[in-house]
N, C-alpha and C positions, 0 to 999 in steps of 0.2 A: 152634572150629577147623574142625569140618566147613563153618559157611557160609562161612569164607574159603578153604579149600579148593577149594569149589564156585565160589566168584568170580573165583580167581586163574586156574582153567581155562577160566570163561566169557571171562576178559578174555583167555587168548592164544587161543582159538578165533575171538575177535572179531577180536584185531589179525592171524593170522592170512588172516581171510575180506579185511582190509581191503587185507592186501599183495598178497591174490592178484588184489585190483578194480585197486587203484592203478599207472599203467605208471610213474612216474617214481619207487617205492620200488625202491632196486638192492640187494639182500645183495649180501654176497662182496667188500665195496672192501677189507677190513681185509688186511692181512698174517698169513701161516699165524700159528698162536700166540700172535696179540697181543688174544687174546678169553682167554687163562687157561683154565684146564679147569677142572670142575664141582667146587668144594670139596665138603667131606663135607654140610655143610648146604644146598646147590643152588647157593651161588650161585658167581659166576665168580671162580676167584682160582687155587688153590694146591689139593692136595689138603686140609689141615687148614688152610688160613689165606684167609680174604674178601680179595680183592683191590679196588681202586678202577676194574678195568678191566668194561667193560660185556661181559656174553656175548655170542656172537656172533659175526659176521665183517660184520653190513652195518654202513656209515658213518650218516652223520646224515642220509642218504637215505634209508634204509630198516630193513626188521625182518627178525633174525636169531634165532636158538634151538638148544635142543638138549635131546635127551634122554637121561642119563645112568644108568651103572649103577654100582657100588666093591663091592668083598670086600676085606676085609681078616682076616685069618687069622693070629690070636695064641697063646701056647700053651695060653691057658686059657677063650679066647674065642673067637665070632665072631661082626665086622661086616657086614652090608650095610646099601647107602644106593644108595636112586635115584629119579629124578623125574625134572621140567623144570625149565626156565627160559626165560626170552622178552626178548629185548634191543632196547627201542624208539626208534629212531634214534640210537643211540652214545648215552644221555643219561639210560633210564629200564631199571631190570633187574628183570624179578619171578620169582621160583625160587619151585619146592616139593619139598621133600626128605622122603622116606620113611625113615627110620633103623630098625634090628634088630639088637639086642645079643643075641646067645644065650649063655647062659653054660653050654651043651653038659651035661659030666659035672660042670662046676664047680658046677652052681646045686645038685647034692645037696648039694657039701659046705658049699655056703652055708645048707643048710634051706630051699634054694627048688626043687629037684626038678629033677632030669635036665632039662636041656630048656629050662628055664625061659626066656623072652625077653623085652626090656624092646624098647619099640617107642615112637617118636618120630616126628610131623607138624612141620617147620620150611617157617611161609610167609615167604619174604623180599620187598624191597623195596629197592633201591640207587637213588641218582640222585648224577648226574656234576655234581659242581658247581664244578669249574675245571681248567683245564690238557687238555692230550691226550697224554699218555701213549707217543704215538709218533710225532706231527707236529710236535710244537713242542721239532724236535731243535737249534732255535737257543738254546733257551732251558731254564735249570734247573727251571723252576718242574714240579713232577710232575701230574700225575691225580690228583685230589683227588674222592672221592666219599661219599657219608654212606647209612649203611644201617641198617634193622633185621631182627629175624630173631623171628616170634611162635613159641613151639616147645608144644607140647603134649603129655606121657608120656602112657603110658596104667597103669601101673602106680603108681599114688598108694596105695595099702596098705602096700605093700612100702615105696615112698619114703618112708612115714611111718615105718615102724618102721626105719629106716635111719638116721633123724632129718631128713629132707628135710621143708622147709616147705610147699613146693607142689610140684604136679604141672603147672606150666604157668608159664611168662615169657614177658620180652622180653628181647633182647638190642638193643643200638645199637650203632655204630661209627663212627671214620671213618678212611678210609684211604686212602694216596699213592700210586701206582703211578710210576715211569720206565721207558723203554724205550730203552736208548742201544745206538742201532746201532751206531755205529764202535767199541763196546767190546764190543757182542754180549752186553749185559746188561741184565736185565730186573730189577730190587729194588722190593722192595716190602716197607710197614710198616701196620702197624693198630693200634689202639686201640680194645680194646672194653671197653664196661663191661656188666657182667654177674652174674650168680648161681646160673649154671648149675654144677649139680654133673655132669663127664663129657657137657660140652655141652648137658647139660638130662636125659640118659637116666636119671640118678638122681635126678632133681626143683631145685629151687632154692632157693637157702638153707638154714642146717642151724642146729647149737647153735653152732656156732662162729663163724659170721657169716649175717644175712639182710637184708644191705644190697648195693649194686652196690659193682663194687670194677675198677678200671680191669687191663684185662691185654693183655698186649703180643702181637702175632702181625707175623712177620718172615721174607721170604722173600727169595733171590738163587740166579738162574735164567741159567746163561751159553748161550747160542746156540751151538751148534757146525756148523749149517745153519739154511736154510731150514724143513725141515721137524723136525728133534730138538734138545731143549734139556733139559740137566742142571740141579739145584741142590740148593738143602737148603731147610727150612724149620722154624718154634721159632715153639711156641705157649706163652703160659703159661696157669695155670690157677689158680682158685680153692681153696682147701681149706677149703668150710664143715662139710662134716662130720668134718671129724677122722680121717677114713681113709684120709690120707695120699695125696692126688691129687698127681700128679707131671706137671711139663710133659710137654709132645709133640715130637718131633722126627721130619724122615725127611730121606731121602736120595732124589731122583725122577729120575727120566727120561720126559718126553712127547715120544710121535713123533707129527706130523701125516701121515697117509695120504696124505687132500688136504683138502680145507676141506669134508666130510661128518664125515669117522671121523676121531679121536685116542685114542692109546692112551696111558695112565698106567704105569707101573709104580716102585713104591717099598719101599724097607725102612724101617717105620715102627718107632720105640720109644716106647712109650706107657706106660711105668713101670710103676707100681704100679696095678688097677684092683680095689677091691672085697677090697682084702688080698695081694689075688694079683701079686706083683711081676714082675720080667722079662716084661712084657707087647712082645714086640718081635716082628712077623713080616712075610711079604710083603702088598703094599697093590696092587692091580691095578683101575684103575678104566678103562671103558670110554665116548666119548662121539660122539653121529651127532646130527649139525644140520646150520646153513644159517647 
């Protein structure tokens, strides 16, 4: 995990140096919003749902990115998650997300100690491979793009006696995006297949299943302007260990500043995590690119 860490950075510092040589790469063609905000795992889409839209804001002229931050604050938990991601002519997305579950005063009464924090490396990789998602308003066919996500815990002890098989996967996807302007609606749907227990934070595969297993992620986003747009979004989830994983839902709002800063903010419910049910609280994620 650290050498594709290390690679994923070498490649946008490269494609970086390349747009800063190249005069005819343009960021900025895309319309506010229609680059998605930084999901929980880096890449572009929904807070908890991958989207088929490329990050970003430049066209198939050029190279776009961002650097993102997320807290999310539950009553028995808390999340952050932040990286990059690097969006290579409307066509190719490479993200890397940081993840940290702390489970505060909860990890005493788990037997894991005040404090205790499960910590997560997700490298991704998306490519566009039909439709445009916001130009081809003559036509139904959506943004269609295929993705992976390599995720590596760091707590494989703990994930074992938990009953987690491993401390590292892959995730695949593949997912549609439309953007219909005269309806001021953005939906989108995914299909991932997976074995992540809690995204991968509590390792992958358990007693209960340590096979991929297809799950659904499902987002609708109405435009209320230019720059702000509401929706909801419904992840589902795996339950290989038998500790009762419960889908994901929130409720969002992204404002676009201008095409630098976008601000998230959401009421997430994230059920049961670790025993601990009513997991519901605010979700505020933060993102600055080009």
């Amino acid at each position: 995990m650290g050498e594709l860490r290390l690679a994923l950075i070498g490649a946008a510092l490269l494609l970086s140096a390349h747009a800063a040589q190249a005069k005819d790469l343009r960021p900025g063609g895309k319309l506010l919003l229609t680059g998605g905000v930084s999901s929980i795992e880096g890449s572009g889409g929904g807070g908890i749902a991958s989207w088929a839209l490329i990050t970003g804001y430049a066209t198939r002229d050029g190279i776009g990115g961002n650097l993102h931050a997320t807290r999310l604050a539950l009553p028995d938990y808390q999340f952050t998650t932040y990286g990059a991601a690097v969006g290579v002519y409307d066509r190719v997305e490479l993200s890397y997300a940081r993840q940290e579950f702390d489970t505060q005063g909860t990890g005493a009464k788990l037997g894991l100690g005040s404090g205790f924090t499960f910590h997560q490396d997700v490298v991704g990789a998306k490519l566009r491979v039909l439709g445009d998602a916001v130009y081809d308003q003559d036509s139904w066919i959506p943004q269609v793009a295929v993705g992976l996500q390599v995720k590596k815990a760091d707590r494989g002890a703990v994930i074992g006696l938990l009953g987690g098989k491993h401390d590292q996967g892959v995730d695949w996807y593949v997912a549609a995006s439309k953007v219909l302007l005269n309806q001021s609606l953005v939906l989108n749907g995914t299909v991932r297949a997976t074995k992540a227990n809690q995204t991968g934070l509590l390792g992958f595969g358990g007693p209960r299943h340590d096979s991929y297993q297809p799950q659904f992620e499902g987002s609708a986003a109405l435009l209320l302007s230019r720059r702000l747009a509401i929706g909801v979004e419904y992840r589902t989830k795996p339950d290989n260990l038998g500790l009762k994983e419960d889908d994901w839902m929130d409720v969002f709002a992204a404002f676009a500043v201008n095409k630098t800063v976008s601000i998230t903010a959401a009421y997430a419910d994230l059920g049961t995590i670790a025993t601990f049910g009513g997991q519901r609280g605010l979700y505020l994620s933060l993102q600055a690119g080009f």
